[in-house]
C-alpha positions as CSV (number, residue, x, y, z in Angstrom):
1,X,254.5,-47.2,99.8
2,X,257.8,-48.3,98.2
3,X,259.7,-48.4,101.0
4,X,259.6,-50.3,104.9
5,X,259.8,-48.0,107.7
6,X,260.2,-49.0,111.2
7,X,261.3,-48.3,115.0
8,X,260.8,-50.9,117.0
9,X,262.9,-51.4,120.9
10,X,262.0,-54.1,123.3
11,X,263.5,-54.7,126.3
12,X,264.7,-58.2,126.7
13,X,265.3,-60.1,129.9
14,X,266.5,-63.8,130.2
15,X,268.6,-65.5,133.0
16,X,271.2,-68.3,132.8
17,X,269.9,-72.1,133.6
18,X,269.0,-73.2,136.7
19,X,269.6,-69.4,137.5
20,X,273.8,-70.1,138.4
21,X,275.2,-66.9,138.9
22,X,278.4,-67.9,136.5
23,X,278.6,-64.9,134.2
24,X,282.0,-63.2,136.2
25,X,282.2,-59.5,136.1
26,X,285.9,-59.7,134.5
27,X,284.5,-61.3,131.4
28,X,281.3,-59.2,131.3
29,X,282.2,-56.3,129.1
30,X,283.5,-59.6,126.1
31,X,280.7,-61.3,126.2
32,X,278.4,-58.3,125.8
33,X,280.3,-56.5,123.0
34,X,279.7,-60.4,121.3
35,X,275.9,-59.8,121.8
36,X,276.5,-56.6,120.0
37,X,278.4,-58.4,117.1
38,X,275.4,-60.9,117.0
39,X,272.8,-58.2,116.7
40,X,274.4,-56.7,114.0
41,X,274.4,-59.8,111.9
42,X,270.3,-59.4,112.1
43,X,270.5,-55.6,111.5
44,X,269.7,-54.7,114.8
45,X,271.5,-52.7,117.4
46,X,271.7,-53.1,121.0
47,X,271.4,-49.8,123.0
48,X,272.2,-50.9,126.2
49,X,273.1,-54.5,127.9
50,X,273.6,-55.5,131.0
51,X,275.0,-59.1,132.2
52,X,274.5,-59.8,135.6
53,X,276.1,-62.7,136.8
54,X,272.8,-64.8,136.9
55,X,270.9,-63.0,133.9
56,X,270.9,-60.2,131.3
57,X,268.9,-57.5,130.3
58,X,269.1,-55.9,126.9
59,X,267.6,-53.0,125.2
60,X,267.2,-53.3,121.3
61,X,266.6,-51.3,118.5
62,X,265.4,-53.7,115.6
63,X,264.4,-53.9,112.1
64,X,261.5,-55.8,110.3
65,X,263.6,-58.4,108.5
66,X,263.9,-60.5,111.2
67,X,261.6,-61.6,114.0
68,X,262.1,-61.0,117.4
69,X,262.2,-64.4,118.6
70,X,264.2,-65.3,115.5
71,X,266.9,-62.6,117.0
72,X,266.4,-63.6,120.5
73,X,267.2,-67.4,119.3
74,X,270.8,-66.0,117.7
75,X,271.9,-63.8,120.6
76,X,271.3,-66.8,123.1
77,X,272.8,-69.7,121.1
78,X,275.4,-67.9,119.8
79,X,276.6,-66.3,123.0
80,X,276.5,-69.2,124.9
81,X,278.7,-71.1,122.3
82,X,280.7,-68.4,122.7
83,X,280.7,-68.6,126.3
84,X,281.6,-72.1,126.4
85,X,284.4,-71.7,123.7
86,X,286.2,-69.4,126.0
87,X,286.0,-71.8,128.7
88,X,284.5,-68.6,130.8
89,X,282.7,-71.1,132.8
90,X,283.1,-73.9,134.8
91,X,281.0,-76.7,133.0
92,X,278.4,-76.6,130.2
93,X,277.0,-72.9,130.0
94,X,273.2,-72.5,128.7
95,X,270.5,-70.0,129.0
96,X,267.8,-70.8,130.3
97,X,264.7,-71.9,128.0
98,X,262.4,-68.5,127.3
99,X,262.7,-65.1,127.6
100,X,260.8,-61.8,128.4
101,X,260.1,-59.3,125.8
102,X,258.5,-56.0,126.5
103,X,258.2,-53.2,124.1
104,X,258.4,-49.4,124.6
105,X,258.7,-46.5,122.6
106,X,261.2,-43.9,121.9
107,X,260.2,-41.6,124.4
108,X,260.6,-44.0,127.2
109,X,264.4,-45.6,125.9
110,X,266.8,-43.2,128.0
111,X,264.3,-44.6,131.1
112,X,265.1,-48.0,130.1
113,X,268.5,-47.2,129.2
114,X,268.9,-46.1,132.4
115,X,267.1,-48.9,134.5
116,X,268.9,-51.7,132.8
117,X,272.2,-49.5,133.6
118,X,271.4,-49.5,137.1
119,X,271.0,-53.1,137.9
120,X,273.6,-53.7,140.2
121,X,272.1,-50.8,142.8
122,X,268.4,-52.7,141.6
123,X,269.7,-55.8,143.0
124,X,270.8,-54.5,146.4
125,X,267.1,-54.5,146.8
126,X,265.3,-57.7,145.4
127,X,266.6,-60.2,143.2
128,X,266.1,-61.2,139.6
129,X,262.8,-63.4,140.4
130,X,261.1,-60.3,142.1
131,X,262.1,-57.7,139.3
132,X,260.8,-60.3,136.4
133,X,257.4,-60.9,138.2
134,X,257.3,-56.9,138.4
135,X,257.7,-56.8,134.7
136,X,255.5,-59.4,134.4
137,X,253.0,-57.7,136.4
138,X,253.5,-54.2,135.1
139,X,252.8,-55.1,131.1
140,X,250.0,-57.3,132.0
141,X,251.3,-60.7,131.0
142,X,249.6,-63.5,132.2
143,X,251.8,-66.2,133.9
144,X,251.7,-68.9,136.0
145,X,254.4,-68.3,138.8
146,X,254.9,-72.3,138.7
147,X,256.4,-72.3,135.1
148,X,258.3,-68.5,135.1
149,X,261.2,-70.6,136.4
150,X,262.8,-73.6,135.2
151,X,264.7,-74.5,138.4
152,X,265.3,-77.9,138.1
């Protein structure tokens, strides 16, 4: 084959350190068009974000010139720089260490799309720890619940 073909979406989740709820919903909409900007700069897209005030979930198309982690690593360290260059929080902002990854295929991206959409009415019901476990749970990924959180 002469060429590289690919379509590749996971369906990332990682929360803020110490789990602060700091991201404010008036500086929401900047911060994710930034994670956009970043995922470009990796030639992948993001088709559909959502930052809660304590984590963010984020559904991306990528490419096979970079890694996932490798692309994880530049949307977290580049948006909290950013974060903290806007002074959009009180304090030193940072991610928390880690992240989930889960990936689906085309078929199931408008469900995804739409979950990730929906996560302030998702909320209303159980919080972040709950729906991470779920995910956890639901793609078979052994954990242990002592180390899932860095709460210190």
């Amino acid at each position: 084959m002469a060429n590289t073909y690919t379509q590749l979406y996971a369906h990332i989740v990682f929360s803020v350190k110490n789990r602060k709820y700091v991201i404010l919903k008036k500086y929401k909409e900047e911060i994710q068009k930034y994670f956009c900007g970043i995922a470009k700069e990796y030639n992948s897209r993001i088709l559909k974000i959502n930052c809660m005030p304590d984590h963010t979930h984020i559904l991306l198309s990528f490419g096979p010139n970079h890694s996932l982690a490798e692309i994880v690593r530049a949307l977290k360290a580049n948006s909290s720089r950013f974060i903290n260059e806007k002074k959009f929080v009180i304090g030193k902002f940072q991610w928390q260490e880690g992240y989930g990854a889960f990936s689906y295929s085309r078929s199931q991206v408008e469900s995804v799309s739409n979950y990730i959409n929906n996560q302030e009415n998702h909320h209303k019901k159980k919080t972040f720890q709950e729906e991470y476990i779920e995910l956890l749970k639901k793609f078979d990924v052994e954990y242990n619940e002592e180390y899932v959180f860095d709460l210190k």
